[in-house]
PALO-764567 format. One record per residue (C-alpha): residue number from 0; chain; x, y, z. Coordinates in Angstrom, 2 decimals. Example, Ala and Ser with C-alpha at 12.3 -4.5 7.8 and 13.67 -1.06 7.14 Angstrom:
! residues 2
R:0:A:12.30:-4.50:7.80
R:1:A:13.67:-1.06:7.14
***
This chain:
! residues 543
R:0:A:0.00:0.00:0.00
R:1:A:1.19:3.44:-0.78
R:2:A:3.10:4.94:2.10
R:3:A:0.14:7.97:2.07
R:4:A:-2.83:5.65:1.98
R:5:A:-1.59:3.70:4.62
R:6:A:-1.10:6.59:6.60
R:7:A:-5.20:7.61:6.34
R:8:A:-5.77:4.05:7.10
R:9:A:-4.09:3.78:9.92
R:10:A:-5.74:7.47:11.18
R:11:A:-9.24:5.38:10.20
R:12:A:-8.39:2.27:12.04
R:13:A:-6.88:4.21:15.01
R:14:A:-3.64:2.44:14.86
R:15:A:-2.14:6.48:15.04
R:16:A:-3.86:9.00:17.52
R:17:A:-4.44:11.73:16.21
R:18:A:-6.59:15.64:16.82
R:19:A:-9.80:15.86:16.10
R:20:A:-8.98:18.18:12.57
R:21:A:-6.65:15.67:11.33
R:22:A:-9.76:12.70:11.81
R:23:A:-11.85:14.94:9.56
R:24:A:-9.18:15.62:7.32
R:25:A:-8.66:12.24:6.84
R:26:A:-12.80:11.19:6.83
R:27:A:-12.60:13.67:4.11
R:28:A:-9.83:11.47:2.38
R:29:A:-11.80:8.75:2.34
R:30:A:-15.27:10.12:1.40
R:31:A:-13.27:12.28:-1.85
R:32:A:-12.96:8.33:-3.65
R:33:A:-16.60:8.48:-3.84
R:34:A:-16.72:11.19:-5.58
R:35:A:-17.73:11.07:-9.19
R:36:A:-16.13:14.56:-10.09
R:37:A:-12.94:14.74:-8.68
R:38:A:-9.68:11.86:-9.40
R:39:A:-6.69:11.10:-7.33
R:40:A:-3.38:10.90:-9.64
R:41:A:-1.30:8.72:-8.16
R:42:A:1.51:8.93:-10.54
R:43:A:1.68:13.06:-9.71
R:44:A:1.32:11.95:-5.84
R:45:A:4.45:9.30:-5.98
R:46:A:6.19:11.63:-8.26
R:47:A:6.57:14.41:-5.76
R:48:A:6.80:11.99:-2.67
R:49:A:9.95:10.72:-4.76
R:50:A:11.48:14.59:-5.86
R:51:A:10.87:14.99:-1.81
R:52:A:12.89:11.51:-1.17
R:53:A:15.85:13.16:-3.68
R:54:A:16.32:16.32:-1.31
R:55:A:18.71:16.42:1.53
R:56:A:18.84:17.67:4.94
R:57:A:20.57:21.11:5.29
R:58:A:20.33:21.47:8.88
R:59:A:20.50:19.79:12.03
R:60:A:21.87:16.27:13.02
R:61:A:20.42:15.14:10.00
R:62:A:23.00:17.42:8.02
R:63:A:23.69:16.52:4.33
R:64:A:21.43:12.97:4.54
R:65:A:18.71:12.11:1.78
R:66:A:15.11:13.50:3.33
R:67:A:12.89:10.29:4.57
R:68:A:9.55:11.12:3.98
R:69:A:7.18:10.88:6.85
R:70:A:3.30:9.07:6.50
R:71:A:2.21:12.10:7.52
R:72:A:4.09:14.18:5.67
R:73:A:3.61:11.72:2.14
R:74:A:0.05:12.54:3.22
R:75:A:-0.17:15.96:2.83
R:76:A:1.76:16.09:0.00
R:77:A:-0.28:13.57:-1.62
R:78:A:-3.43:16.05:-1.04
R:79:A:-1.88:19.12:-2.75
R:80:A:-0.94:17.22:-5.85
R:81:A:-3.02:13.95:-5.93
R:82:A:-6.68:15.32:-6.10
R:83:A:-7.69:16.60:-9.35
R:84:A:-11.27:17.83:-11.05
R:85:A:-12.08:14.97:-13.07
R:86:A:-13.48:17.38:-15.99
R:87:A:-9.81:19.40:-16.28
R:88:A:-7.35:17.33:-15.22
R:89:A:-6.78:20.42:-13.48
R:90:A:-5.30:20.34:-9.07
R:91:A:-7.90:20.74:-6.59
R:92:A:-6.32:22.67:-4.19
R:93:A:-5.74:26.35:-4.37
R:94:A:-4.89:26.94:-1.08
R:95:A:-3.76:24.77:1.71
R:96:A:-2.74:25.30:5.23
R:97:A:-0.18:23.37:8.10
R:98:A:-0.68:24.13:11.43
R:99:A:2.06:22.03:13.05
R:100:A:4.18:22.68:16.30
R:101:A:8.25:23.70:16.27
R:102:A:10.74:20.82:15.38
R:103:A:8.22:19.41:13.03
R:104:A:10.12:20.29:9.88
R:105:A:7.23:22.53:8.43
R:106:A:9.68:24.66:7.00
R:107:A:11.77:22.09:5.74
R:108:A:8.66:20.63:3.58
R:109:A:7.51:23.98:2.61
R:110:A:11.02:24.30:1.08
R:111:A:10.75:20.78:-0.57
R:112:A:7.26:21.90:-1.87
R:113:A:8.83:25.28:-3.66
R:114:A:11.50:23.56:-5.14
R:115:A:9.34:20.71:-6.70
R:116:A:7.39:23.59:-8.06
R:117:A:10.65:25.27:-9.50
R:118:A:12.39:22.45:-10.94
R:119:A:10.45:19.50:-11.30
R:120:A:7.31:20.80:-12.49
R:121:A:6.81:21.47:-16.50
R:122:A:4.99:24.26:-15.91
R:123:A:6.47:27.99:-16.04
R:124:A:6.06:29.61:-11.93
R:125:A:6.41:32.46:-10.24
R:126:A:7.01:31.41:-6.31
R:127:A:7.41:33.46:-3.33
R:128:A:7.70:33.24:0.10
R:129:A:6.72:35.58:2.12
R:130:A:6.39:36.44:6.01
R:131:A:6.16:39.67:8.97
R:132:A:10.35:40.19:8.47
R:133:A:12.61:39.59:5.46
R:134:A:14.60:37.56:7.37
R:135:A:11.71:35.23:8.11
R:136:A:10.83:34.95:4.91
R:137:A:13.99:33.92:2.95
R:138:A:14.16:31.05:5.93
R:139:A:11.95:28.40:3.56
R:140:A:14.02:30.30:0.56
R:141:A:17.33:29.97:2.10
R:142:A:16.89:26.24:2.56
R:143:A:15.63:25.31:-0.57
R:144:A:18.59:26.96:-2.27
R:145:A:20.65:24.85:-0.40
R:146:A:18.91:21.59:-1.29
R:147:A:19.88:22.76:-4.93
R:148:A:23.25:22.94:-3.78
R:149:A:23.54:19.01:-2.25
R:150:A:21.95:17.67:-5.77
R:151:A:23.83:17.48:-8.96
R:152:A:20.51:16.97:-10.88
R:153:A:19.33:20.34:-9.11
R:154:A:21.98:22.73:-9.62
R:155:A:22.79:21.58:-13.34
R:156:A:18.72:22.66:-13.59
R:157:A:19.13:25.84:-11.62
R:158:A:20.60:29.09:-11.72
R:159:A:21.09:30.08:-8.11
R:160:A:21.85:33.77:-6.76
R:161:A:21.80:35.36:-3.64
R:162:A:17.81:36.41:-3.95
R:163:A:16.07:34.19:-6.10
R:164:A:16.33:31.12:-7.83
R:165:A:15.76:30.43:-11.29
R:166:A:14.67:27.93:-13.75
R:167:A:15.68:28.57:-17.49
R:168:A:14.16:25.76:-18.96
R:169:A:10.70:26.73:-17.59
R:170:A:11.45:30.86:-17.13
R:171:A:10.55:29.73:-13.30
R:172:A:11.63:31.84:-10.39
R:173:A:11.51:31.64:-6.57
R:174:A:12.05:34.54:-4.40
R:175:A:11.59:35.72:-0.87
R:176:A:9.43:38.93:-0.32
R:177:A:9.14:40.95:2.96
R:178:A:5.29:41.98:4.70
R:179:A:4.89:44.70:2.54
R:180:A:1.56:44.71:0.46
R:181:A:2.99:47.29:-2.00
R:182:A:5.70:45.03:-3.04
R:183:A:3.19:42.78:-3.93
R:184:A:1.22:44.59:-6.27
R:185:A:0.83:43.74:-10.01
R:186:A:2.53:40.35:-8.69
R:187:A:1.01:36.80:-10.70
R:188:A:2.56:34.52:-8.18
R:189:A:1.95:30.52:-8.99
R:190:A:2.80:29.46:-5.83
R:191:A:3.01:31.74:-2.52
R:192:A:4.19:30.53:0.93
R:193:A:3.35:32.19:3.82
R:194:A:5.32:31.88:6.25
R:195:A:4.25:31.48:10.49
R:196:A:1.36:33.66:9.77
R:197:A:0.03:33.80:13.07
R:198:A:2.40:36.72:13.66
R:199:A:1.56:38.81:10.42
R:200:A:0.00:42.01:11.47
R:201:A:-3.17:42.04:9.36
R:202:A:-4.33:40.38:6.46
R:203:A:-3.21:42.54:3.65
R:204:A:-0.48:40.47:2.48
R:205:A:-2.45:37.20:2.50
R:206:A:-5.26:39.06:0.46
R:207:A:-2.77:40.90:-2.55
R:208:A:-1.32:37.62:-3.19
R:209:A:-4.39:35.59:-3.20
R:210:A:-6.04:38.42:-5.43
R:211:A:-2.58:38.09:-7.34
R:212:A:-3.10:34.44:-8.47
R:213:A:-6.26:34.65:-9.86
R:214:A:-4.96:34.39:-13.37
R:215:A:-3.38:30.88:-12.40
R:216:A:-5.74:27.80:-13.13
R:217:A:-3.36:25.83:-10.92
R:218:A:-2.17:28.71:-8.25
R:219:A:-0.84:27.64:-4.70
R:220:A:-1.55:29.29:-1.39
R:221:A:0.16:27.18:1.21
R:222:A:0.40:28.58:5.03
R:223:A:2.52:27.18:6.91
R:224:A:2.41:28.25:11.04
R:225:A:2.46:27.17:14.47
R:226:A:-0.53:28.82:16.76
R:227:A:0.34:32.10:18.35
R:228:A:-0.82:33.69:21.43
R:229:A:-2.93:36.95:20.33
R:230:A:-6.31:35.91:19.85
R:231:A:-7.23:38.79:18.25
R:232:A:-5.15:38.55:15.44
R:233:A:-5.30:37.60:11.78
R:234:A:-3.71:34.69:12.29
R:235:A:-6.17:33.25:14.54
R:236:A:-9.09:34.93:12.67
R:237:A:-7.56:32.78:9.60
R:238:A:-6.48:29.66:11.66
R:239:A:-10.79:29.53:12.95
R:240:A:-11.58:29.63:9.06
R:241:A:-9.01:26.92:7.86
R:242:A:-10.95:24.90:10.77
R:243:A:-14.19:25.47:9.75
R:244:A:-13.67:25.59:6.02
R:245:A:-15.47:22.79:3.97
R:246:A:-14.87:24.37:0.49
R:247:A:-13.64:21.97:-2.24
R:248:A:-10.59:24.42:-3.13
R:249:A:-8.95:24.04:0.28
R:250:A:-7.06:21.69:2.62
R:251:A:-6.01:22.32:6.35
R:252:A:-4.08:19.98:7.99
R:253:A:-3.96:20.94:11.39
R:254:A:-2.08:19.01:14.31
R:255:A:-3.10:20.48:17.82
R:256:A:-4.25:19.21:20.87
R:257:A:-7.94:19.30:21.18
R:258:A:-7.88:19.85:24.96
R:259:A:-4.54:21.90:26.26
R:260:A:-5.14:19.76:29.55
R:261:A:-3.96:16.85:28.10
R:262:A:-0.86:18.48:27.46
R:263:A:0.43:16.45:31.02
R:264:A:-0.27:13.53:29.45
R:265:A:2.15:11.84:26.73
R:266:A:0.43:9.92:25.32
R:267:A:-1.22:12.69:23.27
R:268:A:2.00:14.34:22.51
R:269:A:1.75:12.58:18.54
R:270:A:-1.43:14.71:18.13
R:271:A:0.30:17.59:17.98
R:272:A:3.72:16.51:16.72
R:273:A:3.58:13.81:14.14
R:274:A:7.39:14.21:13.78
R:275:A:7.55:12.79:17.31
R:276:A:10.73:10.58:17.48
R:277:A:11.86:11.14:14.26
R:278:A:12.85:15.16:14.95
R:279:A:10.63:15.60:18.07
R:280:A:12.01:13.75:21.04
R:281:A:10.31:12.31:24.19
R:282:A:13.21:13.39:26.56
R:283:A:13.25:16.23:25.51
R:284:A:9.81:17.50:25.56
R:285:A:9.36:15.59:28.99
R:286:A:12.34:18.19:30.16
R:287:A:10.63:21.03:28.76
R:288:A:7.25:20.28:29.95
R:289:A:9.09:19.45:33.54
R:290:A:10.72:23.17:33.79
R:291:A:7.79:24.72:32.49
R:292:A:5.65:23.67:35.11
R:293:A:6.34:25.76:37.36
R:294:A:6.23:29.28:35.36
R:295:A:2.33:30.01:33.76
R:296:A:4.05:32.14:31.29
R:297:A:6.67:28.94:30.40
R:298:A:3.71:26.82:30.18
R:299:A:1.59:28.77:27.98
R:300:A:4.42:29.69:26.01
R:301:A:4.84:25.13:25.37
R:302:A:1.56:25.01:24.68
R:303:A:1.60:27.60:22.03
R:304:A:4.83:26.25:20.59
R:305:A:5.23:22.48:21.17
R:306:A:1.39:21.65:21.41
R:307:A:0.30:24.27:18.35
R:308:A:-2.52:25.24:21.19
R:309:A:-3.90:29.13:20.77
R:310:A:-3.25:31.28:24.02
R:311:A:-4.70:34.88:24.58
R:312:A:-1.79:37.05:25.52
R:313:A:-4.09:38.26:28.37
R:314:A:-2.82:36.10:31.01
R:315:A:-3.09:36.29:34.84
R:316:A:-0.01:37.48:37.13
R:317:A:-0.11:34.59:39.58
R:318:A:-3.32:33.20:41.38
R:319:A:-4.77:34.97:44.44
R:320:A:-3.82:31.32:46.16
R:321:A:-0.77:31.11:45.10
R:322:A:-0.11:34.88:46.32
R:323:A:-1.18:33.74:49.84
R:324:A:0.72:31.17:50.01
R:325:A:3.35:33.16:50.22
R:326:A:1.87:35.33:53.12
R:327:A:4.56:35.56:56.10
R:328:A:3.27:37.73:59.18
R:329:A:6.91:37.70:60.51
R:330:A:8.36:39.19:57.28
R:331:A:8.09:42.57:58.41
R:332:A:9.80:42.12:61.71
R:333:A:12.64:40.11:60.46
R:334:A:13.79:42.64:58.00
R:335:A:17.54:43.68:58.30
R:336:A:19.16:46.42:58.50
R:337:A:22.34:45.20:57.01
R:338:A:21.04:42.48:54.47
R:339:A:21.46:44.45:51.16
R:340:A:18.07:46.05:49.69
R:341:A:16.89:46.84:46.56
R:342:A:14.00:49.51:46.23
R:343:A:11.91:49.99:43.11
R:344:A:9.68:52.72:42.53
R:345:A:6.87:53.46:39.95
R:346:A:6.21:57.12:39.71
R:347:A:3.05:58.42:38.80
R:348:A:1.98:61.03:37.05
R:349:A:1.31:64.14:39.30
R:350:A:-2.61:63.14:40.78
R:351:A:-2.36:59.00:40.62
R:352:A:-0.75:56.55:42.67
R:353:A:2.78:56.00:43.38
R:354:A:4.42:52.95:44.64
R:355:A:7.53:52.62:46.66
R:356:A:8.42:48.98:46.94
R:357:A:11.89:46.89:48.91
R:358:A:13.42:43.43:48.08
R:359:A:15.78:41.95:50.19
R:360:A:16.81:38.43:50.76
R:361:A:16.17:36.22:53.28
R:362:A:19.28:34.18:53.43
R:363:A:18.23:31.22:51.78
R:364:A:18.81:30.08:48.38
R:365:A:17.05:32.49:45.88
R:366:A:14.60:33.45:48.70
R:367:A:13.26:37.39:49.36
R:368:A:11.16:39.35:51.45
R:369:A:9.37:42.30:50.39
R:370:A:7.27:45.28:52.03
R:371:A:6.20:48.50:50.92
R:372:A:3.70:51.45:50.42
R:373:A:1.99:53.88:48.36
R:374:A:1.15:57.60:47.95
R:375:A:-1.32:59.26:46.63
R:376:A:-2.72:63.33:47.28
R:377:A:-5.88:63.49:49.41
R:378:A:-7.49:64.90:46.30
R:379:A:-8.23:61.19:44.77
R:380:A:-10.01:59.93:48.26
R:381:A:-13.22:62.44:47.34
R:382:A:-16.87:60.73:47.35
R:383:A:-17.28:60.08:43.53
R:384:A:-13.44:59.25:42.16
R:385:A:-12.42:55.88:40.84
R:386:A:-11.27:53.35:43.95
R:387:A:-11.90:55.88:46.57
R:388:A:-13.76:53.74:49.01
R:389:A:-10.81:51.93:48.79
R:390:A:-8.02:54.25:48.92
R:391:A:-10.17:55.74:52.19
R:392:A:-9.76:52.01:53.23
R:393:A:-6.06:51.50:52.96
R:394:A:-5.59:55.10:54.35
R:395:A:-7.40:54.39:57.71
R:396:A:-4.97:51.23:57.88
R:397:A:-2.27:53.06:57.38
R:398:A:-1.45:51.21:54.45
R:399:A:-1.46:54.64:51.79
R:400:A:0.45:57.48:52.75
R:401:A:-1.53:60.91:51.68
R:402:A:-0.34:63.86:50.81
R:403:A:-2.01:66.98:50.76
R:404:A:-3.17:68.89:47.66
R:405:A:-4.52:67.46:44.94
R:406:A:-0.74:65.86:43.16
R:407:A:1.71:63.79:44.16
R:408:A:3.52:65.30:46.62
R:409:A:7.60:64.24:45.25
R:410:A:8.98:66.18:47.89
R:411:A:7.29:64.42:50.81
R:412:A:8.57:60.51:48.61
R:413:A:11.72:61.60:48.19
R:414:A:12.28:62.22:52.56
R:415:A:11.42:58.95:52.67
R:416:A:13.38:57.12:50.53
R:417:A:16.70:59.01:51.82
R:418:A:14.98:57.65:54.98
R:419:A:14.94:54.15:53.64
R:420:A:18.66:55.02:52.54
R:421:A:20.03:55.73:56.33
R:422:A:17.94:52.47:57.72
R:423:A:18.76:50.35:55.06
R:424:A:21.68:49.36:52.99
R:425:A:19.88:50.24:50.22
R:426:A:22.08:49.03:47.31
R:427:A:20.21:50.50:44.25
R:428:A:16.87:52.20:43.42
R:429:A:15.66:51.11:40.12
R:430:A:12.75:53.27:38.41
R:431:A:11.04:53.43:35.20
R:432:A:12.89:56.30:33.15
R:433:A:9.58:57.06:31.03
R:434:A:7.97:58.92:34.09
R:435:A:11.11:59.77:35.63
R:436:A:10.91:63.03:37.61
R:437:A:13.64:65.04:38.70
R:438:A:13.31:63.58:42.42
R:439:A:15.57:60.90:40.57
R:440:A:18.01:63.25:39.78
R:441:A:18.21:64.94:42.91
R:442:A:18.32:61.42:44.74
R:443:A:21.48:60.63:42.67
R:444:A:22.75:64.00:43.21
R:445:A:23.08:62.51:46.77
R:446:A:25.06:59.75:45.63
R:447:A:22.49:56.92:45.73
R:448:A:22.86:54.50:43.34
R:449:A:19.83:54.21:40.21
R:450:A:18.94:51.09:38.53
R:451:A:16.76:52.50:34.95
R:452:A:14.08:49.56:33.95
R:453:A:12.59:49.99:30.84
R:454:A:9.00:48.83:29.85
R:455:A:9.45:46.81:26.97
R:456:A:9.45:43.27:26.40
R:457:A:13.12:42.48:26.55
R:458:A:13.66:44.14:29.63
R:459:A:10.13:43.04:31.66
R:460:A:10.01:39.28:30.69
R:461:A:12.70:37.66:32.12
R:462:A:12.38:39.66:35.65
R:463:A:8.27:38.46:35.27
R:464:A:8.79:35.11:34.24
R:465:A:11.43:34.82:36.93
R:466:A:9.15:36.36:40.00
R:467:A:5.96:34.29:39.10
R:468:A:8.27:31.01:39.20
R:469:A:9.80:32.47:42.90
R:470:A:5.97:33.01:43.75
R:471:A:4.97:29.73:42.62
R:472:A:7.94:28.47:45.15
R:473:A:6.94:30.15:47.95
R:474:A:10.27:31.72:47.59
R:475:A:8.84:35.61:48.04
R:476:A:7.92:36.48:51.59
R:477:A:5.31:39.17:51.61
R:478:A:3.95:40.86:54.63
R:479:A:0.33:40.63:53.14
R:480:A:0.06:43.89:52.57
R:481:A:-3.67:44.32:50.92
R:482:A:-2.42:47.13:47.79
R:483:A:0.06:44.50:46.35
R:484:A:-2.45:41.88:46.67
R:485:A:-4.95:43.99:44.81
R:486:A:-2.29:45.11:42.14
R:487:A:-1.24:41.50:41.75
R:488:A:-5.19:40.35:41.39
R:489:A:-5.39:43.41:38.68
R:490:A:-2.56:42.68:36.57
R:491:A:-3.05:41.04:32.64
R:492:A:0.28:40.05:31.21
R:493:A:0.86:40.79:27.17
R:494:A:2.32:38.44:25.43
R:495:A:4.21:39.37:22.12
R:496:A:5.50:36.48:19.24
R:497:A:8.26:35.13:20.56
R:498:A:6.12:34.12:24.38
R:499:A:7.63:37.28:26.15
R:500:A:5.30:38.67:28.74
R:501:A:5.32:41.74:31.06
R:502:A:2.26:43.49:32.82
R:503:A:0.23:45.75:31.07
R:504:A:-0.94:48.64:32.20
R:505:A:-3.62:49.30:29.38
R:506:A:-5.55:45.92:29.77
R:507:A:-5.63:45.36:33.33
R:508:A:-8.70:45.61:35.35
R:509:A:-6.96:48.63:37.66
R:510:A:-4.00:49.99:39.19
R:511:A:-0.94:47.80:39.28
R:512:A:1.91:49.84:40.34
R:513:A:2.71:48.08:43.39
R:514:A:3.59:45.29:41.50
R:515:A:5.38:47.58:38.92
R:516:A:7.34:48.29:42.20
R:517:A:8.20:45.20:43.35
R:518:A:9.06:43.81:39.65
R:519:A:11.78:47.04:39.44
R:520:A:13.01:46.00:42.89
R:521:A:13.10:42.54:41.95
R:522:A:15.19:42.81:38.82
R:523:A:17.65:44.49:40.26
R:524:A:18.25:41.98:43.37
R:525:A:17.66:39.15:40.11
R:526:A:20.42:40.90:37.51
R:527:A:23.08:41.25:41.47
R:528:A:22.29:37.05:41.59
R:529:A:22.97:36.66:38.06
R:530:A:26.73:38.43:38.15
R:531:A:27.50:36.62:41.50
R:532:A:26.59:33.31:40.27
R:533:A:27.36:32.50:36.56
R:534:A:26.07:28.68:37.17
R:535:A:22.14:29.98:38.05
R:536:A:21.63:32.62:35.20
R:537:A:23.09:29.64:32.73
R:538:A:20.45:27.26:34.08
R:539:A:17.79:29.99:33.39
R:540:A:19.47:30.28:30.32
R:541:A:18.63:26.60:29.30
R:542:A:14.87:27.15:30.27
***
């Protein structure tokens, strides 16, 4: 039996667990035989499984050795070429779309797919790949030019150059193209291959080169992707319709996890990585899924990645439990005066809240305790203004430190932090320089050291990712003090494309600048660990 219809009939029989997508997919597979107007050419489907067979590996421990095609992979391959309208001879499938996890070699057969188009196909094409960054884009280009390279047959065919590859024989070209629609236009591509397009910023791309191949009686619009973690994207707008699509010009093959619970569980892991022991390893994964266990943003970040499941960026801090857990009513009392401390602040603007927050540790291993307060002028505890019964609250337990007037009073913050300076040995006050007042520059004037922490992703993830895991270790000691707690129960973390997260500000339910606090603080004492002991900031490294 062919090597792609035993694959569906093992899917049919069970014999290989698979997502629910892939069981229609195949169901489909099956059902398409009946059909009176469409064929399946097996000589086209063995042709390109065999062109696929001739390729080599250019990356990896694979390196240089002939490509073994996959079942699965025969499969899909099969689909795009095999099914033809029985009236025209003509392929089926105009546009097709892989949803597969990293380390799956998606890439690697979208590169096989362009250059069977290019060289081994007698008709005259005009490929491109395209994605969100140039360099994303030439990465299926860049490896199909070097599969020309490792076969004689391919380079005596091709003409190779640094952007594009031609054909002379057929006047065929493949090229990589950036996300820009413009560059598009007037365009008659033959085949176009998106590239990861859960990260594309709109659909404008997808759109100008679909409109371009509508001159093409044979065009090809393969996606290829992993899932992505903004939910309100076009990607995920376009992954919903490749799900729900039934039209006869499309194919989705889509390997996911159908419940991102069962993620614990390994014997699902083939539903969502049908490369699983051939360039996905057990060990492996079971070490990844083992580290990320104890970070929510880790875990989401394997489930978007390794399990193709869709996250919404808009992800919780830590869990109100898992915040108490780390409750300690001796932490304020045991608080040195000679341990070093790290204070973080998060300066308002002149009439909202301002947070003053210390880290210092505890003398164990990678352990801290933390305490702190927050000002804000008398003018935002009036009857009628946002969170006043609650600032009134926190003021009458002495939690909120007002000022009189109705702004910030910087004068009456910066006392007490040279106050903090003389009690403590305060070792570095990190801030946020976007907001930065010149309290700061007075403070230094006085020759206390400044740490600045900057908002973006680069700078916020690792410090967030690293105080959620000390959270979920009970290894932050927190004096319970009921405007962190709040700020921590407020906070939505933003998630970009590559899994980084940091709070957000915009999309969280209220005020958060305690935690801002204690996350400048933090990073600091994090960044001193880091220097002093090479060995821990590798292992994070490996993470």
């Amino acid at each position: 039996m062919k090597l792609y219809h035993q694959y569906a009939a093992d899917v049919k029989a069970g014999a290989i667990p698979v997502c629910n997508a892939i069981q229609q997919a195949v169901d489909r597979w099956f059902a398409d035989f009946e059909r009176g107007d469409l064929l399946f050419d097996e000589q086209a489907a063995d042709r390109t499984i065999k062109f696929a067979g001739l390729c080599r590996h250019v990356k990896g421990p694979l390196h240089g050795q002939p490509f073994k095609v996959e079942p699965w992979q025969a499969w899909i391959l099969a689909n795009i070429v095999g099914w033809k309208w029985a009236d025209s001879g003509l392929r089926r499938f105009r546009e097709v779309s892989i949803w597969v996890p990293r380390k799956n070699g998606k890439s690697f057969l979208a590169s096989v797919i362009a250059d069977y188009f290019l060289l081994a196909d007698s008709s005259q094409h005009d490929i491109f790949s395209y994605a969100s960054t140039s360099e994303q884009a030439r990465i299926v280009f860049d490896a199909a030019k070097q599969m020309v390279g490792y076969s004689k047959p391919m380079k005596q065919r091709a003409q190779v150059y640094a952007h594009y590859i031609d054909d002379p024989k057929t006047n065929s070209r493949f090229k990589p193209m950036a996300f820009k629609s413009s560059s598009a236009e007037g365009l008659n591509p033959s085949v176009a291959i998106a590239d990861e397009i859960h990260v594309h910023a709109d659909g404008t791309m997808f759109d100008t080169m679909a409109l371009g191949m509508g001159a093409r009686p044979e065009a090809l619009h393969l996606v290829i992707s992993t899932a992505g973690s903004n939910m309100a994207s076009f990607g995920y707008e376009y992954y919903q319709q490749c799900k729900a699509a039934n039209a006869d010009s499309t194919f989705t093959a889509c390997y996911e996890l159908d419940d991102p619970e069962s993620a614990d569980d390994e014997t699902q892991w083939l539903k969502a990585n049908p490369n699983l022991g051939v360039s996905v390893f057990v060990e492996e994964l079971r070490d990844t899924m083992a580290k990320a266990t104890s970070s929510p943003a880790r875990y989401n970040e394997i489930l978007v990645k390794r399990f193709n499941v869709w996250r919404n960026g808009d992800q919780e801090f830590v869990t109100h439990k898992q915040w108490q857990d780390c409750y300690d009513p001796e932490c304020v009392e045991a608080w040195s005066d000679t341990l070093p401390t790290y204070i973080g602040v998060d300066l308002s603007n002149v009439s909202d809240i301002t947070a003053v927050w210390l880290v210092q540790p505890t003398g164990a291993t990678g352990e801290v305790r933390t305490k702190g307060f927050c000002y804000l002028p008398e003018a935002a505890l009036e009857r009628g203004r946002k969170n006043a019964d609650f600032y009134n609250l926190m003021h009458r337990q002495n939690r909120l430190r007002v000022t009189k007037g109705t702004t910030v009073d910087y004068g009456q913050i910066e006392r007490d932090i040279l106050a903090l300076c003389e009690q403590h040995n305060v070792i570095s006050l990190a801030f946020d320089p976007w907001n930065a007042s010149n309290m700061i520059t007075r403070l230094e004037a006085q020759g206390i050291e400044t740490e600045q922490v900057r908002q973006g992703f680069a700078t916020q993830s690792p410090v967030t990712k690293s105080l959620q895991t000390a959270i979920l270790q009970q290894a932050v000691k927190h004096d319970g003090n009921p405007l962190l707690t709040w700020a921590i129960g407020n906070c939505v973390l933003d998630t970009d494309a590559a899994a980084n997260v940091k709070p957000t500000k915009a999309k969280s339910q209220n005020k958060i600048d305690p935690l801002a606090a204690l996350l400048n603080a933090y990073r600091t004492w994090m960044l001193e660990q880091e220097t002093a002991t090479p060995e821990i900031h590798l292992v994070e490294m490996l993470w």
